[in-house]
PyMOL Python script that loads the backbone (N, CA, C, O; Angstrom):
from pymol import cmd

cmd.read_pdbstr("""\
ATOM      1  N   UNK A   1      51.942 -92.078  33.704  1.00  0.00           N
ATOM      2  CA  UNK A   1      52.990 -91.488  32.891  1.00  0.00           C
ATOM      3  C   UNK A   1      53.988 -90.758  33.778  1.00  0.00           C
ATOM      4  O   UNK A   1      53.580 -89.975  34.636  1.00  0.00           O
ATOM      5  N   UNK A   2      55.114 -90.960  33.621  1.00  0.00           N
ATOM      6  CA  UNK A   2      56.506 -90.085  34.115  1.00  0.00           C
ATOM      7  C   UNK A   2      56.276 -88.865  33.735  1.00  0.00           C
ATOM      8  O   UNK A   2      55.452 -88.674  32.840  1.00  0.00           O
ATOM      9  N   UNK A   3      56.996 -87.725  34.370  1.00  0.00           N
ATOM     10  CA  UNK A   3      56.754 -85.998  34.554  1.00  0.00           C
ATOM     11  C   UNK A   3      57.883 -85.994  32.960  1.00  0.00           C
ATOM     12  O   UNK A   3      57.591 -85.183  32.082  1.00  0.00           O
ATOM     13  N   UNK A   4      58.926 -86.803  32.780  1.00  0.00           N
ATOM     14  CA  UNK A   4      59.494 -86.608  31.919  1.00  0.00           C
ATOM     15  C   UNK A   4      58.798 -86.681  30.514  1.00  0.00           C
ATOM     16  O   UNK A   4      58.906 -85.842  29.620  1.00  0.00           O
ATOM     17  N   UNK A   5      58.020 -87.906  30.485  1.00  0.00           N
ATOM     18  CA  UNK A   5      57.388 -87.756  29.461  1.00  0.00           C
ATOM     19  C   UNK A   5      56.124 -87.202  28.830  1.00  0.00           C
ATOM     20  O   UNK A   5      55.692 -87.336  27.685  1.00  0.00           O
ATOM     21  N   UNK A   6      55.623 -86.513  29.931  1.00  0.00           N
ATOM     22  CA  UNK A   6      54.565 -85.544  30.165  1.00  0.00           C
ATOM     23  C   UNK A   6      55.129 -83.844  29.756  1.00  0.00           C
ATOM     24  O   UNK A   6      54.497 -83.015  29.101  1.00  0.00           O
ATOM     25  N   UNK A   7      56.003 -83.741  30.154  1.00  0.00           N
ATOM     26  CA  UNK A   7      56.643 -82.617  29.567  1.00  0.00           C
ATOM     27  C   UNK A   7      57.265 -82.682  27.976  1.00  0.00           C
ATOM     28  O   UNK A   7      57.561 -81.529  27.661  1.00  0.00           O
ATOM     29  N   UNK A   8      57.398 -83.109  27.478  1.00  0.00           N
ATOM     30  CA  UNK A   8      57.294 -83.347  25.844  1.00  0.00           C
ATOM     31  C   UNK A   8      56.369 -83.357  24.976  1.00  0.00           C
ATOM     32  O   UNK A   8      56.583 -83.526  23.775  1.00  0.00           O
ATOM     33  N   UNK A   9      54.921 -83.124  25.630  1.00  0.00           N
ATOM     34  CA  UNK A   9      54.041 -83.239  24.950  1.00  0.00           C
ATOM     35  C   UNK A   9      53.786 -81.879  25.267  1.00  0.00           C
ATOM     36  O   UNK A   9      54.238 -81.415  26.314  1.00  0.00           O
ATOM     37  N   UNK A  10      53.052 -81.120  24.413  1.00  0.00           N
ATOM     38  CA  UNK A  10      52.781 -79.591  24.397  1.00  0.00           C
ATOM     39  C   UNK A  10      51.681 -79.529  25.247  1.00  0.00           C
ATOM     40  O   UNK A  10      51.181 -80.502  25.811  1.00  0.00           O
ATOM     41  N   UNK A  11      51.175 -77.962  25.363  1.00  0.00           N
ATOM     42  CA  UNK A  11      50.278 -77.558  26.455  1.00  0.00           C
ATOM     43  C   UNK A  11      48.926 -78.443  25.821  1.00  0.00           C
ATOM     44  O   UNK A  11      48.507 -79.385  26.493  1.00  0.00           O
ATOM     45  N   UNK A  12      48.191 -78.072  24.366  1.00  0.00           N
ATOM     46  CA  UNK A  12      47.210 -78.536  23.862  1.00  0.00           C
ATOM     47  C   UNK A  12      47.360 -80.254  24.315  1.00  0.00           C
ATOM     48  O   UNK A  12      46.447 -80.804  24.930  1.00  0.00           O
ATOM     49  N   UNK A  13      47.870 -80.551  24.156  1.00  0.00           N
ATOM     50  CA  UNK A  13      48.257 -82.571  24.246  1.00  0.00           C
ATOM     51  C   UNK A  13      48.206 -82.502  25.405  1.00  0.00           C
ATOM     52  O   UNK A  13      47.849 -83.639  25.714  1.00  0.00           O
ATOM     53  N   UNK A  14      48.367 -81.684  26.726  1.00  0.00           N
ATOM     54  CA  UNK A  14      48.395 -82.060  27.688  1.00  0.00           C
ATOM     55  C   UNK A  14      47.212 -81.740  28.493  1.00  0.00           C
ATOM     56  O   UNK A  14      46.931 -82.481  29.435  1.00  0.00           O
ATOM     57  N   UNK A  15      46.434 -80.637  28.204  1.00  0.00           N
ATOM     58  CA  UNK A  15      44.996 -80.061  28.471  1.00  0.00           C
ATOM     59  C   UNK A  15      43.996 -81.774  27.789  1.00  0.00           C
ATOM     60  O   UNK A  15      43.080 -82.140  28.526  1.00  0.00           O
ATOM     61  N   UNK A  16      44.193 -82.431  26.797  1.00  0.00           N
ATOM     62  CA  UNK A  16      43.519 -83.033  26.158  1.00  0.00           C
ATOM     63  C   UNK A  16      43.929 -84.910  26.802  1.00  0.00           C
ATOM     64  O   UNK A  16      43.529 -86.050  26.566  1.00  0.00           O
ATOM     65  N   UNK A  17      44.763 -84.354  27.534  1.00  0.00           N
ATOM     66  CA  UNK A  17      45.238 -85.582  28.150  1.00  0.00           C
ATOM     67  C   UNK A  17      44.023 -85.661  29.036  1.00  0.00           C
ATOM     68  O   UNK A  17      42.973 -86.294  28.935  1.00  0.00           O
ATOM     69  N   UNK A  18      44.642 -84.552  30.223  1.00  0.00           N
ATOM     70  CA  UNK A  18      43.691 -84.051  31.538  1.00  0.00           C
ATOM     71  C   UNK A  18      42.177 -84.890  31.139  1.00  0.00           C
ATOM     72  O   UNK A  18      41.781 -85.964  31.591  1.00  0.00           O
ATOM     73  N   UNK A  19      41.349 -83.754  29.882  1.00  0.00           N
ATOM     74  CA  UNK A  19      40.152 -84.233  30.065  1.00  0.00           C
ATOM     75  C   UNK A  19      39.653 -85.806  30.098  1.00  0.00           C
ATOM     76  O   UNK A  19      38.906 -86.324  30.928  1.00  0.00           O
ATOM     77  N   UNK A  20      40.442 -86.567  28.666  1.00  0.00           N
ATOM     78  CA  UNK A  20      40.563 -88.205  28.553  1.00  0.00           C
ATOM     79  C   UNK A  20      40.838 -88.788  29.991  1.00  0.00           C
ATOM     80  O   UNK A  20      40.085 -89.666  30.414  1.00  0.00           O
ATOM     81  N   UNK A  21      41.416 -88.538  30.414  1.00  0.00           N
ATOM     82  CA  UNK A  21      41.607 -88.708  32.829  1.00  0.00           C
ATOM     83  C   UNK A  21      40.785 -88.733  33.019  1.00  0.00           C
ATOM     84  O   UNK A  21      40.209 -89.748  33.411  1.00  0.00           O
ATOM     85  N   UNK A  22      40.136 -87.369  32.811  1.00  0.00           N
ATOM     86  CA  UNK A  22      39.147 -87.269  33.786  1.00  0.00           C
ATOM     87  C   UNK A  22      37.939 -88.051  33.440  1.00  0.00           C
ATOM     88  O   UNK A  22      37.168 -88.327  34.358  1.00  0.00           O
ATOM     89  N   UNK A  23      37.624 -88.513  32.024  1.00  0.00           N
ATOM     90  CA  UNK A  23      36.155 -89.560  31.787  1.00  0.00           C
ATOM     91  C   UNK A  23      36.871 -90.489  32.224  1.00  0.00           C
ATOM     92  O   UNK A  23      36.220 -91.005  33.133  1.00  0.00           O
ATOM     93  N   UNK A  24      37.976 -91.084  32.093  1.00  0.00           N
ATOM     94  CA  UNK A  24      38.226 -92.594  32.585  1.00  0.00           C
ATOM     95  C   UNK A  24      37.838 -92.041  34.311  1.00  0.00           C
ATOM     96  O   UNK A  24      36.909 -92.688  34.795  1.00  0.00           O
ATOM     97  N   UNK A  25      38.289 -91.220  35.015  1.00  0.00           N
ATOM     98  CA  UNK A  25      38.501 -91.571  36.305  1.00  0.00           C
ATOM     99  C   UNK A  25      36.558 -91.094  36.525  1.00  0.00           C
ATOM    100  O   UNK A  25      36.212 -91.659  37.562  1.00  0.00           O
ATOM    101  N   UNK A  26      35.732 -90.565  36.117  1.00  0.00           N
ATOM    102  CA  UNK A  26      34.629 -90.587  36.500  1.00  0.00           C
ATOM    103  C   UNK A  26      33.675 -92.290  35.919  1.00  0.00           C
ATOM    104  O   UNK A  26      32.569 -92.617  36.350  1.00  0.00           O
ATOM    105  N   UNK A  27      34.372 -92.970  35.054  1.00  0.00           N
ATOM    106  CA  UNK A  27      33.981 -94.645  34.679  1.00  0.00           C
ATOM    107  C   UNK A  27      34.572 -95.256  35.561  1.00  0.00           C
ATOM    108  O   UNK A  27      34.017 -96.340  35.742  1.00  0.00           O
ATOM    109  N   UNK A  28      35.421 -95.109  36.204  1.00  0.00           N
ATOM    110  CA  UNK A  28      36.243 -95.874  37.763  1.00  0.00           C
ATOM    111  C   UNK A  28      35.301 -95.576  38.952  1.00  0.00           C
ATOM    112  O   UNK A  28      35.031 -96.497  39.722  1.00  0.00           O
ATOM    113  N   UNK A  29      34.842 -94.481  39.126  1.00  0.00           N
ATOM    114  CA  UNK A  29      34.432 -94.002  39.960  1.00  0.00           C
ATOM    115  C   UNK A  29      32.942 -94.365  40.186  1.00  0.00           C
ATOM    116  O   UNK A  29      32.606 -94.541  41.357  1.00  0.00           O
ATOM    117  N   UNK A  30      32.174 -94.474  39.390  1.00  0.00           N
ATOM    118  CA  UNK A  30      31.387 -95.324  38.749  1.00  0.00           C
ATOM    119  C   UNK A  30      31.112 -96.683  38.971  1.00  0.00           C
ATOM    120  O   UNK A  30      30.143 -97.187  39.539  1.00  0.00           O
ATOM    121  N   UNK A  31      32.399 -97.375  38.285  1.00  0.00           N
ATOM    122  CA  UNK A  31      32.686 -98.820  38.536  1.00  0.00           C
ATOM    123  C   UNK A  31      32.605 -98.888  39.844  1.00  0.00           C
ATOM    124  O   UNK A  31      31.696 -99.579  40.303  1.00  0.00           O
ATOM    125  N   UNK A  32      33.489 -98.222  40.736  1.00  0.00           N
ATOM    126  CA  UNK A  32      33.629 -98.765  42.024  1.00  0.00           C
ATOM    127  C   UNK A  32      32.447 -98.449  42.807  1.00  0.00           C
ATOM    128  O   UNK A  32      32.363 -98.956  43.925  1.00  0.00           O
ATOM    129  N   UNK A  33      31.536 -97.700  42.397  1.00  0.00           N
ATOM    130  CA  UNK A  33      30.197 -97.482  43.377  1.00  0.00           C
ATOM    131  C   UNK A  33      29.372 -98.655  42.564  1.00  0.00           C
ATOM    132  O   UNK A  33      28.174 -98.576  42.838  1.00  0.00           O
ATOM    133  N   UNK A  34      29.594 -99.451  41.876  1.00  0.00           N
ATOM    134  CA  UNK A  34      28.438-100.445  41.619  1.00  0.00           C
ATOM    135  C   UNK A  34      29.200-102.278  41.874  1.00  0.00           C
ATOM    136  O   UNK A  34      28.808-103.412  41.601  1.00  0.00           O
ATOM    137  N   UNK A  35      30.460-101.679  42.543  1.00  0.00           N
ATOM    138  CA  UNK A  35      31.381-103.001  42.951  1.00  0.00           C
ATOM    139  C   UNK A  35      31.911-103.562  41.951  1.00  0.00           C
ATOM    140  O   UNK A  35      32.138-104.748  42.190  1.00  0.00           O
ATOM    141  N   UNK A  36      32.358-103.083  40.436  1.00  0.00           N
ATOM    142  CA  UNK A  36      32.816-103.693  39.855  1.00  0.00           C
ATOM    143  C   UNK A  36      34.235-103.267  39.428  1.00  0.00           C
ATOM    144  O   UNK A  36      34.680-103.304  38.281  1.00  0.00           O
ATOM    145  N   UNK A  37      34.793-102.906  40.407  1.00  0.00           N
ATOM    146  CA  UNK A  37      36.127-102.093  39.935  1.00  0.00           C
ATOM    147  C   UNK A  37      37.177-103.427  40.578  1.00  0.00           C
ATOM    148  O   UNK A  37      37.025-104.231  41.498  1.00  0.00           O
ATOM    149  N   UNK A  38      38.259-103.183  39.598  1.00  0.00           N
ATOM    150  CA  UNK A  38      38.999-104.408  39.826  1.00  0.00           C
ATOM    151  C   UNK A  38      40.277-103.964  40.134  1.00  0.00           C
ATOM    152  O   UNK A  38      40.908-104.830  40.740  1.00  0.00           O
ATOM    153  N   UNK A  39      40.984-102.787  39.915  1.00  0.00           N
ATOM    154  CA  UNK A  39      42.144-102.253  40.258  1.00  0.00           C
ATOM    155  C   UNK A  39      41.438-101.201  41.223  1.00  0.00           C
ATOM    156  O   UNK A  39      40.535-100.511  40.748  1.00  0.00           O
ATOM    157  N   UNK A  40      41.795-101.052  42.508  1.00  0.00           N
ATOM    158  CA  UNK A  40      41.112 -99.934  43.095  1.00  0.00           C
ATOM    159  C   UNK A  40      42.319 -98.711  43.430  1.00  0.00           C
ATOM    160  O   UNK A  40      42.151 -97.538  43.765  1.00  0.00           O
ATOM    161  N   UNK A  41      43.625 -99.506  43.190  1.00  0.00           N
ATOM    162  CA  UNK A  41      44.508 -98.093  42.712  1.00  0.00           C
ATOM    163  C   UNK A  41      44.726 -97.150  41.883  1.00  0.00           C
ATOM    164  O   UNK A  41      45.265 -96.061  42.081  1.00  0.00           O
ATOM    165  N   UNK A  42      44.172 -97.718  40.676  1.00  0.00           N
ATOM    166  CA  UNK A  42      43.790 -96.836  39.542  1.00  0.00           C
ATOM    167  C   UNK A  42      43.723 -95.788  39.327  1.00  0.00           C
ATOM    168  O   UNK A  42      44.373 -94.985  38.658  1.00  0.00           O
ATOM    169  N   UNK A  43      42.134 -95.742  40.463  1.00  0.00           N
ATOM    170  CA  UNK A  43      42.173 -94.495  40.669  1.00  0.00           C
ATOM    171  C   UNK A  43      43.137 -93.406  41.061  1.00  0.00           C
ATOM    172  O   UNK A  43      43.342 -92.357  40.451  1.00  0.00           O
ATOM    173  N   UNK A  44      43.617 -93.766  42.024  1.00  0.00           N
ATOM    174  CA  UNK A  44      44.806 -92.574  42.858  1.00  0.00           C
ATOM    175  C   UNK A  44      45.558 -92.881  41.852  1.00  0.00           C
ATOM    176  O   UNK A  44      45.492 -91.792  41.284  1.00  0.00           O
ATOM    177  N   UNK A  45      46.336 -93.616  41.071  1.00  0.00           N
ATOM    178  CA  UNK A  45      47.030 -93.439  39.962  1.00  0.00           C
ATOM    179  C   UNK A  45      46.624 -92.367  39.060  1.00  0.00           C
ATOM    180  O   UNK A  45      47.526 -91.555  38.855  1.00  0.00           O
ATOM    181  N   UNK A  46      45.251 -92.077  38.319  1.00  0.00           N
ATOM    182  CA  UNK A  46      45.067 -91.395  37.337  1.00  0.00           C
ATOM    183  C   UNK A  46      44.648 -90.069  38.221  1.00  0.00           C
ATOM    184  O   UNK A  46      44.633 -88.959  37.691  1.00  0.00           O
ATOM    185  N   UNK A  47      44.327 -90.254  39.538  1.00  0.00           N
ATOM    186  CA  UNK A  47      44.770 -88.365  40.186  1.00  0.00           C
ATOM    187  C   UNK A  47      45.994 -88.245  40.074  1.00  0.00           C
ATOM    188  O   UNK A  47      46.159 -87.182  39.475  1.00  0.00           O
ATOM    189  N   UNK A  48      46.879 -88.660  40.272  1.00  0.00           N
ATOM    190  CA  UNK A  48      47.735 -88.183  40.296  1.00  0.00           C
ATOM    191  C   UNK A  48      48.932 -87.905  39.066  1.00  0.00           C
ATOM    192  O   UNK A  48      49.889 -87.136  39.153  1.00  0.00           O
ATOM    193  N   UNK A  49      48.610 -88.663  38.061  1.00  0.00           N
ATOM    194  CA  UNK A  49      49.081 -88.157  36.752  1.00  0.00           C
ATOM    195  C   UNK A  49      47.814 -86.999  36.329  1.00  0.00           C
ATOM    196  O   UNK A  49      47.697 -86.852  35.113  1.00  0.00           O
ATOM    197  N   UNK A  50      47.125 -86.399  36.955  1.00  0.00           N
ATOM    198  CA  UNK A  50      46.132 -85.634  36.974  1.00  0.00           C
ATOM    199  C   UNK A  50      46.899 -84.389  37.125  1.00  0.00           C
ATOM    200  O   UNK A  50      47.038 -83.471  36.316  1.00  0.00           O
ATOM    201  N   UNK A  51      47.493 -84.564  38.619  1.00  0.00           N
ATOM    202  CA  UNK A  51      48.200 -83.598  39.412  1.00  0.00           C
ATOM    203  C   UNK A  51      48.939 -83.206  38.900  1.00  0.00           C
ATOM    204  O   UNK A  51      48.998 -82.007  38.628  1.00  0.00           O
ATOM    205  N   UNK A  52      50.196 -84.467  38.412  1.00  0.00           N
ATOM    206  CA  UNK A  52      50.967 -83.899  37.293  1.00  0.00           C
ATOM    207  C   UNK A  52      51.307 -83.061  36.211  1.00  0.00           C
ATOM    208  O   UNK A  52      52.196 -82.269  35.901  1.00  0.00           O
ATOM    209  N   UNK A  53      50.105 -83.605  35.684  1.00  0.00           N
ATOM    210  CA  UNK A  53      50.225 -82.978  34.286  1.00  0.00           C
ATOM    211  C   UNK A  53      49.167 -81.584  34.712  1.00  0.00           C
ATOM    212  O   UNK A  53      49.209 -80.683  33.874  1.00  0.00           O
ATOM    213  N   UNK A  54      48.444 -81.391  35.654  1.00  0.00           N
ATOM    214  CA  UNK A  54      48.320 -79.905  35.847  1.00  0.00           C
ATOM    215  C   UNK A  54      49.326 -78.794  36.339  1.00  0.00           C
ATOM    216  O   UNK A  54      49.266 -77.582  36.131  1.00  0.00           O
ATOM    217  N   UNK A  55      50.383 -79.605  37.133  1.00  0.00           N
ATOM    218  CA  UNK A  55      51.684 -78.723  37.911  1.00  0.00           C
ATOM    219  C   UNK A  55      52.516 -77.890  36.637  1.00  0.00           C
ATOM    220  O   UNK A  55      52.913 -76.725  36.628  1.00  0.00           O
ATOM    221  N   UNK A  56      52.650 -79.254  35.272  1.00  0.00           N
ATOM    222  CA  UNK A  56      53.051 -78.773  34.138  1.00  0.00           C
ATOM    223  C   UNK A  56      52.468 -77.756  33.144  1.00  0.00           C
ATOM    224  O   UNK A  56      53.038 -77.292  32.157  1.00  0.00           O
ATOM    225  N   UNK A  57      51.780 -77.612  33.388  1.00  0.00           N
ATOM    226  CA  UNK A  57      50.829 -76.615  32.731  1.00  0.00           C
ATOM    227  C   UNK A  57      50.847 -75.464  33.405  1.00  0.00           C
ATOM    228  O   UNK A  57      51.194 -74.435  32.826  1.00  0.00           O
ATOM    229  N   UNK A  58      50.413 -75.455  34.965  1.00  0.00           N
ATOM    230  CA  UNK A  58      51.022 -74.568  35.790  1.00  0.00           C
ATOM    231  C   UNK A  58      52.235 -73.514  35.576  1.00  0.00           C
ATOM    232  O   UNK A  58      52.245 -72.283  35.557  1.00  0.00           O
ATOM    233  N   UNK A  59      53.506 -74.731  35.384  1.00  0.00           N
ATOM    234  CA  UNK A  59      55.052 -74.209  35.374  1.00  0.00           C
ATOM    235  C   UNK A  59      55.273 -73.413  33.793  1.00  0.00           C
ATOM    236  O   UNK A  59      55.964 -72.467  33.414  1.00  0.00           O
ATOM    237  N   UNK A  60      54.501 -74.147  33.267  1.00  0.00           N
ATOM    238  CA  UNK A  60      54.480 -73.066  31.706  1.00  0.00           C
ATOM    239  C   UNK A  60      54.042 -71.757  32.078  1.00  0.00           C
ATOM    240  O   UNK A  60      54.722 -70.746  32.251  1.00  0.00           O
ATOM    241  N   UNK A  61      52.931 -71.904  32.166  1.00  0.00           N
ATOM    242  CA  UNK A  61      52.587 -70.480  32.516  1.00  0.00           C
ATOM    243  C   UNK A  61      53.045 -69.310  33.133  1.00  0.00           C
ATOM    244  O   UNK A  61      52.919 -68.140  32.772  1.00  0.00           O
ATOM    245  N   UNK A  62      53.811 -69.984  34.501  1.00  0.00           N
ATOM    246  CA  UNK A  62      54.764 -69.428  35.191  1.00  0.00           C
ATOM    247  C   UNK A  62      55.618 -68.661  34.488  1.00  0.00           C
ATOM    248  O   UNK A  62      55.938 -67.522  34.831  1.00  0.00           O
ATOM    249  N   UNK A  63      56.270 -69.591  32.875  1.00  0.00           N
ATOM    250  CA  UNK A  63      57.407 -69.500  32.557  1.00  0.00           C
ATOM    251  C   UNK A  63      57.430 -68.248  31.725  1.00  0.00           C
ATOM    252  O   UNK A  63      58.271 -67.356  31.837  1.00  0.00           O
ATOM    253  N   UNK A  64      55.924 -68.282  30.458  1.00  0.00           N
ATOM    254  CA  UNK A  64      56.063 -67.514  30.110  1.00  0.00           C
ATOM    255  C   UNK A  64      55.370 -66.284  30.102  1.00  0.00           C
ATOM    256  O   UNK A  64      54.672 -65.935  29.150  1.00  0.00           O
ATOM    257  N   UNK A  65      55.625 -65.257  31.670  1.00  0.00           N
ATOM    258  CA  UNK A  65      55.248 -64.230  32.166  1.00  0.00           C
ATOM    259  C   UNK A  65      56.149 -63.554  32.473  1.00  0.00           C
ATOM    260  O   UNK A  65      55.948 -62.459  32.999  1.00  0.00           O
TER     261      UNK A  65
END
""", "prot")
cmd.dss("prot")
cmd.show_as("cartoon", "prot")
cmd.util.cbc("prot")
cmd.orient("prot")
């Protein structure tokens, strides 16, 4: 997902994103320790809309202090 469209979705939608990531990226992680992973970019893809959407959550917080 784009930062643009990650920021339109509220803090709750975006905390609830995170966790849904994080079971897919521990079933990748998974996959690929038993050799059956077929995209092995995936992974670093879903860290890093990981990263994302934590920086955004981050910058809220920032914002409203």
């Amino acid at each position: 997902m784009k930062a643009k469209e990650l920021r339109e979705l509220t803090t709750e939608e975006l905390l609830n994103k995170v966790e849904e990531l994080k079971a897919e990226l521990y079933n990748l992680r998974f996959a690929s320790a038993t050799g059956n992973l077929e995209k092995p970019s995936k992974v670093k893809d879903i860290r890093k809309t990981i990263a994302r959407i934590k920086l955004i959550i981050r910058e809220r917080e920032i914002e409203n202090k």
